[in-house]
DSSP file (Angstrom, degrees, kcal/mol; ACC not computed):
  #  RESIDUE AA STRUCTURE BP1 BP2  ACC     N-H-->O    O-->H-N    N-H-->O    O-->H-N    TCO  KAPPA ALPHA  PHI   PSI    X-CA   Y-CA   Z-CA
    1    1 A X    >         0   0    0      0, 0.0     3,-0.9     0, 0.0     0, 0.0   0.000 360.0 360.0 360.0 -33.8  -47.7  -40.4    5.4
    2    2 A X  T 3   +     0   0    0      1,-0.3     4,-0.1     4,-0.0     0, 0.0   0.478 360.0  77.2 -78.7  18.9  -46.8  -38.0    3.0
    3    3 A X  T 3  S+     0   0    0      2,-0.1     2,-0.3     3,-0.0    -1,-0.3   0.209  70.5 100.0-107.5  34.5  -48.4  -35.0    4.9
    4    4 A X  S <  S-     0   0    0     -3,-0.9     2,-0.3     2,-0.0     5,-0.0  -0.731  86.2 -95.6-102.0 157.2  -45.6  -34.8    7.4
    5    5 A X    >   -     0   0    0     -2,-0.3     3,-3.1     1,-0.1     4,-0.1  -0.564  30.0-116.6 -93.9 154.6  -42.9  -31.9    6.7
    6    6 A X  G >> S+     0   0    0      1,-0.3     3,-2.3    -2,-0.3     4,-1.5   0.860 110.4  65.0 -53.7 -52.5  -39.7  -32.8    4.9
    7    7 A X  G 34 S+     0   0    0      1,-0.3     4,-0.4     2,-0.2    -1,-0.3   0.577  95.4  55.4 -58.6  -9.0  -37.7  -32.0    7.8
    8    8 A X  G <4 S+     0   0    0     -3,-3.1     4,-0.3     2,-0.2    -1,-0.3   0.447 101.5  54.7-116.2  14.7  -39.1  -34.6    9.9
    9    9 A X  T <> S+     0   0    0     -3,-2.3     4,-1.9     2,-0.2    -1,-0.2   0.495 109.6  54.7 -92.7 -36.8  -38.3  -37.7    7.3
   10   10 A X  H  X S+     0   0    0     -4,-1.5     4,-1.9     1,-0.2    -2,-0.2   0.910 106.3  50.2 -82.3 -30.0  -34.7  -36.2    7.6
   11   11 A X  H  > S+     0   0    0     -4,-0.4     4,-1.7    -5,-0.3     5,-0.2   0.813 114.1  41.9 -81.2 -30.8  -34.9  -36.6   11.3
   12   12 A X  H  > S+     0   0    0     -4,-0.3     4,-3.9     2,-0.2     5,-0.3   0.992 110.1  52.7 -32.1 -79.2  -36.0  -40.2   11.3
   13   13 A X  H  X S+     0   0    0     -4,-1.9     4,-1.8     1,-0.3    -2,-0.2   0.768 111.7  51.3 -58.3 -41.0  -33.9  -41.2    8.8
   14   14 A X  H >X S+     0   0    0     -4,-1.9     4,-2.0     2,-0.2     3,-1.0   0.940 109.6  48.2 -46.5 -68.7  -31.0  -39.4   11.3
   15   15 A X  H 3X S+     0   0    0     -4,-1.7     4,-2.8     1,-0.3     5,-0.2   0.905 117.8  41.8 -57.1 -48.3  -32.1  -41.3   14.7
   16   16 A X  H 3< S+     0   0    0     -4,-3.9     4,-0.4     1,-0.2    -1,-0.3   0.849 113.4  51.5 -82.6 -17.1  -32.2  -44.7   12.9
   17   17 A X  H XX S+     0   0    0     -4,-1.8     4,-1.5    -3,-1.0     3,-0.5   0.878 111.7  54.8 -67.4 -46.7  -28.9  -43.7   11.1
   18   18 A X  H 3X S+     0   0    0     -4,-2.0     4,-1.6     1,-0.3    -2,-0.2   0.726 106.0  45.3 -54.2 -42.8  -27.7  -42.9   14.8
   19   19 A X  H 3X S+     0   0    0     -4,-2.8     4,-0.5     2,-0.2    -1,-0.3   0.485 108.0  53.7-115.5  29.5  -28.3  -46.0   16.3
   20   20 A X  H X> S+     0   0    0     -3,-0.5     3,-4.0    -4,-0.4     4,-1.1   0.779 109.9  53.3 -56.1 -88.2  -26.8  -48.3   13.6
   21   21 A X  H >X S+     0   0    0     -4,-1.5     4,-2.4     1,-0.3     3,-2.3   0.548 110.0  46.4   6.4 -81.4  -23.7  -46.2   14.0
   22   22 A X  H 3X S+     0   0    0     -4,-1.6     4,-2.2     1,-0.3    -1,-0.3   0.658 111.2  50.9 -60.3 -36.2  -23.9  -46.9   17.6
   23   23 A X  H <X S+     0   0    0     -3,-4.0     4,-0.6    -4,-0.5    -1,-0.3   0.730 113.3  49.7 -64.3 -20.8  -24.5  -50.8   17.0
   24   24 A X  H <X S+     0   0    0     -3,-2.3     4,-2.6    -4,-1.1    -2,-0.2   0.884 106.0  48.5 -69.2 -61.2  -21.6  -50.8   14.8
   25   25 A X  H  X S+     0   0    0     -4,-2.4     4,-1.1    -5,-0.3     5,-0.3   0.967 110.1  57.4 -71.3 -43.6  -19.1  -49.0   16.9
   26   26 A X  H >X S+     0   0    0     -4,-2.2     3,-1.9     1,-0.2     4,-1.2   0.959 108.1  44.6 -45.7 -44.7  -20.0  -51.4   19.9
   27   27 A X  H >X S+     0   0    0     -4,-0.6     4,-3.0     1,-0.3     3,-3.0   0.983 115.3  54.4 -53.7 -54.4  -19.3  -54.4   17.9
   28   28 A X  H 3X S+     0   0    0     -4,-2.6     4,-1.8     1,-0.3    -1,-0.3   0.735 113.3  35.6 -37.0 -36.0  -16.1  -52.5   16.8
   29   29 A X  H << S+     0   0    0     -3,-1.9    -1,-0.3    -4,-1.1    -2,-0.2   0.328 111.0  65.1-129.7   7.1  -14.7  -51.7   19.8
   30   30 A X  H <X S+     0   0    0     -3,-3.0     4,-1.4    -4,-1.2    -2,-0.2   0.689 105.5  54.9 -81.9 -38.4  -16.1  -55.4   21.6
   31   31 A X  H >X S+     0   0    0     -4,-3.0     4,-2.9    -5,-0.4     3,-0.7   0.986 108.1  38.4 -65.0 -60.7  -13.7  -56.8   19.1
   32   32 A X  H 3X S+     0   0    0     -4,-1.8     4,-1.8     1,-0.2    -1,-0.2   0.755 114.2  57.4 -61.2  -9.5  -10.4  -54.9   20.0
   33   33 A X  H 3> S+     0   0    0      2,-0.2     4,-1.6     1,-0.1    -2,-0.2   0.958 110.6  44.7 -73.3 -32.7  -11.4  -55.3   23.5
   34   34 A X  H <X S+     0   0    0     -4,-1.4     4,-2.0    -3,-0.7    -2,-0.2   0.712 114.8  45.5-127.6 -52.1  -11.4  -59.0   22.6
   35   35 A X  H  X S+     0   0    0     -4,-2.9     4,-0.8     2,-0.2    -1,-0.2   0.862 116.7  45.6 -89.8 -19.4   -8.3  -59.0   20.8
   36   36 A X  H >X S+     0   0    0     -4,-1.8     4,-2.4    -5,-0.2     3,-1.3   0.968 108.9  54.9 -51.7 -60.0   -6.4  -56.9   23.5
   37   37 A X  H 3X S+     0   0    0     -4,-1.6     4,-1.2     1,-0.3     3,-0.4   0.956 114.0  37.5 -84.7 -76.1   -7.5  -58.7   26.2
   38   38 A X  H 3< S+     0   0    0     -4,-2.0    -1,-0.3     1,-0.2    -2,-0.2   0.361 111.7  56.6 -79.3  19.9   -6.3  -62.2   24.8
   39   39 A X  H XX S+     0   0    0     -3,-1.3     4,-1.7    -4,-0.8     3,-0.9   0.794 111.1  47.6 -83.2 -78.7   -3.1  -60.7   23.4
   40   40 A X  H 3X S+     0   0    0     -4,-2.4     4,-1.8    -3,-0.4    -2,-0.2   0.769 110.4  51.9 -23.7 -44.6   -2.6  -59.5   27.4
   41   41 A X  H 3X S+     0   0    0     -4,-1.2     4,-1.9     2,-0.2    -1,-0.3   0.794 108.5  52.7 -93.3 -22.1   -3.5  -63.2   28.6
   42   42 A X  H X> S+     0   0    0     -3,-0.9     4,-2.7     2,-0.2     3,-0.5   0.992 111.4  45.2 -64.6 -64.7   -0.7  -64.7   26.0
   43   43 A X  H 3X S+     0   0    0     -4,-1.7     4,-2.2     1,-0.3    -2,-0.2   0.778 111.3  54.9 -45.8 -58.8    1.8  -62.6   27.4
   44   44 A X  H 3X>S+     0   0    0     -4,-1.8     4,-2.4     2,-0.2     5,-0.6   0.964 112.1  40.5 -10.5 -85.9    0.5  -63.5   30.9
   45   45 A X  H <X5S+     0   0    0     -4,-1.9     4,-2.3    -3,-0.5    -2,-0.3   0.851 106.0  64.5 -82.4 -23.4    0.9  -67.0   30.5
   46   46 A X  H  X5S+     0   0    0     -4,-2.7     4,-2.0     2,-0.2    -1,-0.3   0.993 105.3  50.2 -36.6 -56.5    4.5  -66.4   28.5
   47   47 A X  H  X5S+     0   0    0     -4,-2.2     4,-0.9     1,-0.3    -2,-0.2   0.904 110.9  53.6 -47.2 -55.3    5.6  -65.0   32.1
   48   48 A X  H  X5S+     0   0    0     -4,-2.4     4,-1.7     2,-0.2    -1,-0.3   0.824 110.5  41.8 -46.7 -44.8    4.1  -68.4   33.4
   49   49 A X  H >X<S+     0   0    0     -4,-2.3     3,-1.8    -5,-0.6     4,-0.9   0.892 113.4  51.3 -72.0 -74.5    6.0  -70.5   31.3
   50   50 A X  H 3X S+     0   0    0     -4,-2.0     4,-1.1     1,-0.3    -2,-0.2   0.554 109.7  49.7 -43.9 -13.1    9.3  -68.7   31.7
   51   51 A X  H 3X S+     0   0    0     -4,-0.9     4,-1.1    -5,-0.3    -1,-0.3   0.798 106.1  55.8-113.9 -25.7    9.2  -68.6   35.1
   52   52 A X  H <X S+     0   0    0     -3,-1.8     4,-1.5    -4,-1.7     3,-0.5   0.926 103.5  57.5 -38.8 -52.9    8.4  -72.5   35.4
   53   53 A X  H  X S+     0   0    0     -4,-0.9     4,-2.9     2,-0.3    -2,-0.2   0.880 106.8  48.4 -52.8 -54.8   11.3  -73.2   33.5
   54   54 A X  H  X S+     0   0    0     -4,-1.1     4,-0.6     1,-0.3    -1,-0.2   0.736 109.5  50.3 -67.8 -14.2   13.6  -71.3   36.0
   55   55 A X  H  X S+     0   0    0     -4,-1.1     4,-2.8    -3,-0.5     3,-0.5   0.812 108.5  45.6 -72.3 -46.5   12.4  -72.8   38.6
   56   56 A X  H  X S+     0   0    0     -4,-1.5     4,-1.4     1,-0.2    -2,-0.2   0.962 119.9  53.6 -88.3 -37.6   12.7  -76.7   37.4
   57   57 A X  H  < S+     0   0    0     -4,-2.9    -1,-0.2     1,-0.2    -2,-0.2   0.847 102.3  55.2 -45.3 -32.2   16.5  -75.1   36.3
   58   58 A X  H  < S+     0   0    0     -4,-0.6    -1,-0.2    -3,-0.5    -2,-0.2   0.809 109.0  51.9 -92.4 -18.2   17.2  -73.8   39.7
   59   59 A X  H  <        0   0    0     -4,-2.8    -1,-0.2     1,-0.2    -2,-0.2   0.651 360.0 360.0-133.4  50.4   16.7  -77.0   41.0
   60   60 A X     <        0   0    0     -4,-1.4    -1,-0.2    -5,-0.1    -2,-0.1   0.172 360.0 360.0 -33.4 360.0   18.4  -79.0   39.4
């Protein structure tokens, strides 16, 4: 194993550095999708409430 050139241990070590990275940032960016998304659905179902409430007001 050691009769391979230097350069191609750096190149490895690069491609397997690369797709950690790349496992990483998915997780990363599954997670603000995650917290956007139900942040979006609160707000959503605020509308829902508030607009129940005007409704049972208006008839009254």
């Amino acid at each position: 194993m050691l009769s391979l050139p230097w350069w191609i241990y750096i190149v490895i070590s690069g491609i397997i550095f690369s797709g950690y990275m790349t496992v990483r940032t998915a997780a990363k960016e599954r997670e603000i999708d995650e917290a956007f998304i139900e942040k979006e659905g609160e707000i959503y179902m605020q509308r829902i409430r508030e607009e129940k409430m005007r409704r049972q007001q208006q008839s009254l």
